[in-house]
C-alpha positions as MATLAB code, in Angstrom:
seq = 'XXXXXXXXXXXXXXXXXXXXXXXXXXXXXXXXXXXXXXXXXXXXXXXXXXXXXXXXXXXXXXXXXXXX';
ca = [
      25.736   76.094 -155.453;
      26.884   78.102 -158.771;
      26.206   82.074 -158.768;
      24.584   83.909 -161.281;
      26.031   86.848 -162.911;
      22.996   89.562 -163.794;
      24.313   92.828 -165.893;
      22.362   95.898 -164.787;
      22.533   99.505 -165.815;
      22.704  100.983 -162.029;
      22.137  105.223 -161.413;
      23.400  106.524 -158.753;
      22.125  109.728 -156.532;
      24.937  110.586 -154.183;
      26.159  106.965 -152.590;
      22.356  105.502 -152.886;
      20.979  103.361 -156.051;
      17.877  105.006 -157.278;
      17.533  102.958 -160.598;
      18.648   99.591 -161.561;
      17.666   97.599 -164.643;
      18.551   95.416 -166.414;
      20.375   96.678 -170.199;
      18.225   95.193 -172.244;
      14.861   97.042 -170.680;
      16.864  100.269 -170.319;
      17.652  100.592 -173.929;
      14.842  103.674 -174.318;
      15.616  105.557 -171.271;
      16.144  109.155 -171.533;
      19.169  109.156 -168.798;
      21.109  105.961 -170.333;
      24.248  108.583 -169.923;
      23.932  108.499 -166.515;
      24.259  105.183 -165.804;
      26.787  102.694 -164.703;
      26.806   99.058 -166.700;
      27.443   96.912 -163.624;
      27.945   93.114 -162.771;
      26.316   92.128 -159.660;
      26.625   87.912 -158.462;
      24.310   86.410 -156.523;
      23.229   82.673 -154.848;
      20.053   81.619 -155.465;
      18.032   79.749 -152.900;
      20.899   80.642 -150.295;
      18.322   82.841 -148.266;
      15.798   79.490 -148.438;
      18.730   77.228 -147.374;
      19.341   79.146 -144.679;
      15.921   79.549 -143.247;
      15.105   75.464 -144.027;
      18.391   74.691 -141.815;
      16.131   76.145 -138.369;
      15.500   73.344 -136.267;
      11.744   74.950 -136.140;
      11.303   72.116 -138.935;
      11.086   68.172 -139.107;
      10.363   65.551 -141.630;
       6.985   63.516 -141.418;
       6.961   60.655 -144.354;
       9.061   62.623 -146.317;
       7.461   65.956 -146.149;
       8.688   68.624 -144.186;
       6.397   70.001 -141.262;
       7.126   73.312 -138.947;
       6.781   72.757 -135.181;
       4.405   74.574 -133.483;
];
């Protein structure tokens, strides 16, 4: 699967993230100075792969069922 690029304007307090948004929602904050225009990647669905992979799961006529 493809990753997605999102742009965020990220603020930093010491080595923790205590604002991230995205530039275009950011445009009338009063701390814009502060902040760092960042690219951050990401998979989507990769967590729901993941979790649909368990064996906890089986197919009945096509439709996927958890086991009790």
């Amino acid at each position: 699967m493809k990753r997605k690029r999102v742009r965020l304007n990220v603020k930093f307090s010491g080595d923790k993230i205590c604002c991230a948004k995205s530039p275009e929602i950011c445009g009338k904050c009063k701390e814009l100075n502060k902040c760092e225009l960042l690219d951050m990647y990401y998979y989507p669905y990769d967590d729901i792969k993941e979790c649909m992979r368990h064996d906890s799961y089986k197919r009945e006529r096509g439709a996927l069922k958890q086991r009790k």
